[in-house]
C-alpha positions in Angstrom: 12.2 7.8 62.9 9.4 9.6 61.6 9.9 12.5 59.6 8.1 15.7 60.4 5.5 17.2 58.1 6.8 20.5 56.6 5.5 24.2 57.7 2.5 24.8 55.3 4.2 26.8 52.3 7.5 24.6 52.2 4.9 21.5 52.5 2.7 22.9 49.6 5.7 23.2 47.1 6.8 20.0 47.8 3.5 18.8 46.9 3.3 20.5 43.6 6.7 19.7 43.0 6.1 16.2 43.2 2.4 16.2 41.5 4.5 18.3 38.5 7.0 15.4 38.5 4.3 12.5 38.6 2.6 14.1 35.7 5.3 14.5 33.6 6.7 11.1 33.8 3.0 9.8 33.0 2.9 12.1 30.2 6.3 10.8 28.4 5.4 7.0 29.8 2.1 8.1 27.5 3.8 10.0 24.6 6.1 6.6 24.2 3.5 4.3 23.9 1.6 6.2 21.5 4.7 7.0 19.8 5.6 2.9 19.8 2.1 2.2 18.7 1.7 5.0 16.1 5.8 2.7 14.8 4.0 -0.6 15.0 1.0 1.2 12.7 3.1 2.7 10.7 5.1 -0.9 9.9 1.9 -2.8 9.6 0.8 -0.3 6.9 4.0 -0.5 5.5 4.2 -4.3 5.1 0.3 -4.5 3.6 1.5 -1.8 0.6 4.3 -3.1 0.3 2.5 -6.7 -0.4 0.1 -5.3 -2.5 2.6 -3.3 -4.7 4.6 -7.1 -4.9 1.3 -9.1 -5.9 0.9 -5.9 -8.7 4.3 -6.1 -9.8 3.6 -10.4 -9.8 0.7 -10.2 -12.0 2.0 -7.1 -14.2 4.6 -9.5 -15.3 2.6 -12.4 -15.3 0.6 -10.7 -18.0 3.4 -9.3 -20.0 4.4 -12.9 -19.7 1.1 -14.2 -21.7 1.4 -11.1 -23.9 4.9 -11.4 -25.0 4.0 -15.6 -25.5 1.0 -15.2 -27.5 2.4 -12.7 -29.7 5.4 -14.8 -30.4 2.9 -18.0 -31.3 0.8 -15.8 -33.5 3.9 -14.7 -35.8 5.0 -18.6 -35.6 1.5 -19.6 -36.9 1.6 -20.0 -40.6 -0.2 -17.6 -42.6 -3.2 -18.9 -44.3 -4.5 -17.5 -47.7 -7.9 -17.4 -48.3 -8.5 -18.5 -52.0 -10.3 -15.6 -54.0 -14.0 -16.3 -55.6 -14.2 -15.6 -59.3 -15.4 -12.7 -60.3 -14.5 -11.3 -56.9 -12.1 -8.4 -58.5 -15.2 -7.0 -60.0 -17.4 -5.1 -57.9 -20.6 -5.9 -57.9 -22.9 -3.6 -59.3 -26.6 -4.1 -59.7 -28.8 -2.1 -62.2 -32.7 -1.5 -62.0 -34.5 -2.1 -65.5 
Protein backbone atom coordinates (compact mmCIF):
# COMPACT_ATOMS: atom_id res chain seq x y z
CA UNK A 1 0.00 0.00 0.00
CA UNK A 2 1.35 3.26 -0.85
CA UNK A 3 1.07 5.91 1.47
CA UNK A 4 -0.27 9.24 0.38
CA UNK A 5 1.92 12.34 0.26
CA UNK A 6 0.83 14.85 2.98
CA UNK A 7 -1.19 18.29 2.17
CA UNK A 8 1.65 20.93 1.61
CA UNK A 9 2.01 22.50 5.20
CA UNK A 10 1.73 19.08 7.21
CA UNK A 11 4.17 17.71 4.35
CA UNK A 12 6.65 20.68 4.86
CA UNK A 13 6.96 20.11 8.65
CA UNK A 14 7.48 16.76 8.34
CA UNK A 15 10.30 17.56 6.23
CA UNK A 16 12.01 19.95 8.47
CA UNK A 17 11.25 17.78 11.26
CA UNK A 18 13.07 15.02 9.81
CA UNK A 19 16.06 17.34 8.13
CA UNK A 20 16.25 18.81 12.03
CA UNK A 21 16.50 15.14 13.23
CA UNK A 22 19.20 14.01 10.49
CA UNK A 23 21.30 16.90 11.43
CA UNK A 24 21.37 16.53 14.91
CA UNK A 25 22.21 12.92 14.97
CA UNK A 26 25.22 13.83 12.43
CA UNK A 27 26.15 16.57 14.63
CA UNK A 28 26.55 14.22 17.98
CA UNK A 29 27.83 11.17 15.53
CA UNK A 30 30.52 14.25 14.85
CA UNK A 31 30.89 15.74 18.39
CA UNK A 32 31.80 11.97 19.55
CA UNK A 33 34.36 11.34 17.28
CA UNK A 34 36.06 14.40 17.80
CA UNK A 35 35.47 14.06 21.30
CA UNK A 36 37.06 10.22 21.10
CA UNK A 37 39.85 11.61 18.96
CA UNK A 38 40.55 14.80 20.94
CA UNK A 39 40.77 11.28 24.32
CA UNK A 40 43.07 9.27 22.06
CA UNK A 41 45.24 12.83 21.65
CA UNK A 42 45.05 13.60 24.86
CA UNK A 43 46.45 9.83 25.97
CA UNK A 44 49.16 9.86 23.37
CA UNK A 45 50.36 13.20 24.85
CA UNK A 46 49.96 11.80 28.01
CA UNK A 47 52.11 8.59 27.58
CA UNK A 48 55.12 10.74 25.53
CA UNK A 49 55.39 13.16 28.92
CA UNK A 50 54.97 10.80 30.90
CA UNK A 51 58.11 8.89 29.23
CA UNK A 52 60.07 11.71 28.99
CA UNK A 53 59.52 12.77 32.82
CA UNK A 54 60.62 8.71 33.46
CA UNK A 55 63.84 8.79 31.19
CA UNK A 56 64.52 12.48 33.36
CA UNK A 57 63.86 10.87 36.55
CA UNK A 58 66.36 7.69 35.03
CA UNK A 59 69.16 9.82 34.34
CA UNK A 60 68.65 12.33 37.44
CA UNK A 61 69.40 9.32 39.47
CA UNK A 62 71.77 7.88 37.31
CA UNK A 63 73.86 10.96 37.87
CA UNK A 64 73.35 11.32 41.56
CA UNK A 65 74.46 7.70 41.28
CA UNK A 66 78.09 8.69 39.79
CA UNK A 67 78.07 11.73 42.15
CA UNK A 68 77.30 10.08 45.33
CA UNK A 69 80.21 7.08 43.97
CA UNK A 70 82.90 9.43 43.13
CA UNK A 71 82.65 11.41 46.12
CA UNK A 72 82.71 8.40 48.30
CA UNK A 73 86.18 7.15 46.22
CA UNK A 74 87.68 10.57 46.56
CA UNK A 75 87.44 10.59 50.58
CA UNK A 76 88.70 6.74 50.38
CA UNK A 77 91.72 7.96 48.31
CA UNK A 78 94.57 8.49 50.70
CA UNK A 79 95.70 11.86 51.17
CA UNK A 80 99.00 12.72 49.73
CA UNK A 81 101.44 15.33 51.23
CA UNK A 82 103.38 17.27 49.04
CA UNK A 83 106.95 17.58 50.71
CA UNK A 84 107.83 21.42 51.27
CA UNK A 85 111.01 23.01 49.41
CA UNK A 86 113.51 24.65 51.77
CA UNK A 87 113.35 27.91 52.17
CA UNK A 88 109.76 27.71 51.00
CA UNK A 89 108.42 29.40 54.48
CA UNK A 90 110.23 32.51 53.48
CA UNK A 91 108.77 34.63 50.95
CA UNK A 92 110.63 35.44 48.36
CA UNK A 93 111.59 38.87 48.12
CA UNK A 94 113.90 40.31 45.40
CA UNK A 95 115.79 43.74 45.90
CA UNK A 96 117.09 46.02 43.02
CA UNK A 97 120.86 47.26 43.76
Amino acid sequence: MRSQPLPGEAGRRRAEEQFKTKKKIDHLTETETNTAAARRTEAEKTARLRALRLAKEAADKDTANRDALAARLRRSEPRRRVPRALGSDTPSVTTDT
